[in-house]
GUKE-175777 format. One record per residue (C-alpha): x, y, z; residue in one letter. Coordinates in steps of 0.5 Angstrom, whole numbers, padded with zeros to 4 digits, always signed. Example, Ala and Ser with C-alpha at 12.3 -4.5 7.8 and 13.67 -1.06 7.14 Angstrom:
BEGIN
+0025-0009+0016A +0027-0002+0014S 
//
This chain:
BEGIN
+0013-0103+0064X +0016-0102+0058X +0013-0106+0051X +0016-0109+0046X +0011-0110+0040X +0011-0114+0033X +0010-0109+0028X +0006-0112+0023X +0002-0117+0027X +0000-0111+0030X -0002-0107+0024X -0005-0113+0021X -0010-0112+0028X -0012-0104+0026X -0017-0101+0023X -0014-0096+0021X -0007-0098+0018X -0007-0103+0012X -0001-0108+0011X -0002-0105+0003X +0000-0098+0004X +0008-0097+0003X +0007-0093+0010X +0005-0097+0013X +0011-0098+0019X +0010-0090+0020X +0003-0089+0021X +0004-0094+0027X +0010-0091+0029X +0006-0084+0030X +0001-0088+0033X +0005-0091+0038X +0009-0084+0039X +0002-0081+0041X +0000-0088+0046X +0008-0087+0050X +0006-0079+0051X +0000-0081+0053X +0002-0087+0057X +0009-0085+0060X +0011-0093+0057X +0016-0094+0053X +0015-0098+0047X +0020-0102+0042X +0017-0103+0036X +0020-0109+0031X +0019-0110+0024X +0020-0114+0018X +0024-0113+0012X +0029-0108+0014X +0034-0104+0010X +0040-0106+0012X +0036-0108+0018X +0036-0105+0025X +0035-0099+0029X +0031-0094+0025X +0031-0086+0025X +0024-0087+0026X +0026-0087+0034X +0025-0084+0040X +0025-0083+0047X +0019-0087+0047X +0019-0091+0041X +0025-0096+0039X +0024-0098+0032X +0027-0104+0029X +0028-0107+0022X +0029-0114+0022X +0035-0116+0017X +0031-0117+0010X +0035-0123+0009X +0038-0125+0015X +0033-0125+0019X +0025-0124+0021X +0021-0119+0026X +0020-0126+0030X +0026-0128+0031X +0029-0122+0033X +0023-0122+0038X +0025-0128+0041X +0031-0126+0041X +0030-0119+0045X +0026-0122+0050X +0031-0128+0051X +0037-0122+0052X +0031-0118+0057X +0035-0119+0065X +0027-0115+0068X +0023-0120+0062X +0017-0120+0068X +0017-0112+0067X +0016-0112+0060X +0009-0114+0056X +0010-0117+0050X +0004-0115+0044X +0004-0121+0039X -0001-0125+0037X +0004-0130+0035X +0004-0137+0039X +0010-0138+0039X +0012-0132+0040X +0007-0132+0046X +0010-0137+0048X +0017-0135+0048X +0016-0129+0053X +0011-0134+0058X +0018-0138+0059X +0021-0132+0062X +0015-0130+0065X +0014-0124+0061X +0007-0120+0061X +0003-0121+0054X -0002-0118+0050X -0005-0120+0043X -0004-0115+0039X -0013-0115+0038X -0013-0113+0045X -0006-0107+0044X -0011-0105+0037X -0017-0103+0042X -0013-0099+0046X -0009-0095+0041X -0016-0094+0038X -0020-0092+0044X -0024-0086+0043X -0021-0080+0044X -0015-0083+0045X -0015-0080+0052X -0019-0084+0056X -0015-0088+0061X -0013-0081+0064X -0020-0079+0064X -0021-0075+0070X -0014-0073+0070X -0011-0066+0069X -0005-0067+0064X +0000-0062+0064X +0005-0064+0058X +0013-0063+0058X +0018-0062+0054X +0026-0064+0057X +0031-0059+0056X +0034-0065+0051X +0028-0066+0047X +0028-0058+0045X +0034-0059+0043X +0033-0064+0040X +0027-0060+0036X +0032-0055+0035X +0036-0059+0031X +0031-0063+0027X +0028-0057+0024X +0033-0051+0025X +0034-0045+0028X +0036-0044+0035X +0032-0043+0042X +0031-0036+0045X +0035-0034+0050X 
//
């Protein structure tokens, strides 16, 4: 179940991440890199305010990161117009805490969270504890080495 999440209105639900900081986009965006390893969820963040706007290098597999338009649109508009172009809306959750937003995705029966409620789990303790119990045995895709490979040089061994 894939997520898709209002950016800001997040942040301004974390403890730790402050809407003042002039990274405050990445930090969440770190944070949510961790939370889809952890998970095995992808996630699509959206942001307002973007430079020129739209998909960002910020990107993983696991995190879409998208910049609303600075002028031309915003993260809610573009939210709701992401949840309309969804064809599995009722697979996905929607993390907002937005009502019209909300209500947006309750017309398509998508899943929603409040972005309260996503704050408390990106910060559970330990940040592992939804597979307490459970061996975690992380790996690596032969695509996500290269991938490493490229981003900071070098080449694999052998």
């Amino acid at each position: 179940m894939p997520y898709l999440i209002d950016g800001h209105n997040l942040i301004a639900h974390l403890p730790d991440i402050s809407l003042d900081d002039p990274n405050d986009e990445a930090r969440l965006v770190n944070k949510l890199k961790g939370f889809a390893a952890r998970t095995r969820k992808k996630c699509t963040v959206i942001f307002d305010h973007g430079l020129p706007g739209g998909s960002s290098s910020m990107s993983t597999r696991g995190v879409t990161v998208v910049f609303a338009a600075a002028q031309h649109s915003s993260a809610d508009d573009l939210i709701k117009r992401r949840i309309g172009a969804i064809k599995d809306a009722p697979n996905w959750t929607l993390v907002s805490s937005d009502r019209e937003v909300l209500n947006h995705a309750r017309s398509r029966r998508m899943k929603q969270m409040t972005s309260v409620h996503f704050a408390q789990l990106l910060n559970r303790r330990g940040a592992l504890e939804e597979t307490r119990g459970e061996e975690i045995h992380p790996s690596v895709s032969p695509e996500e080495v290269d991938e490493l490979f490229d981003a900071f040089g070098g080449e694999p061994d052998g």
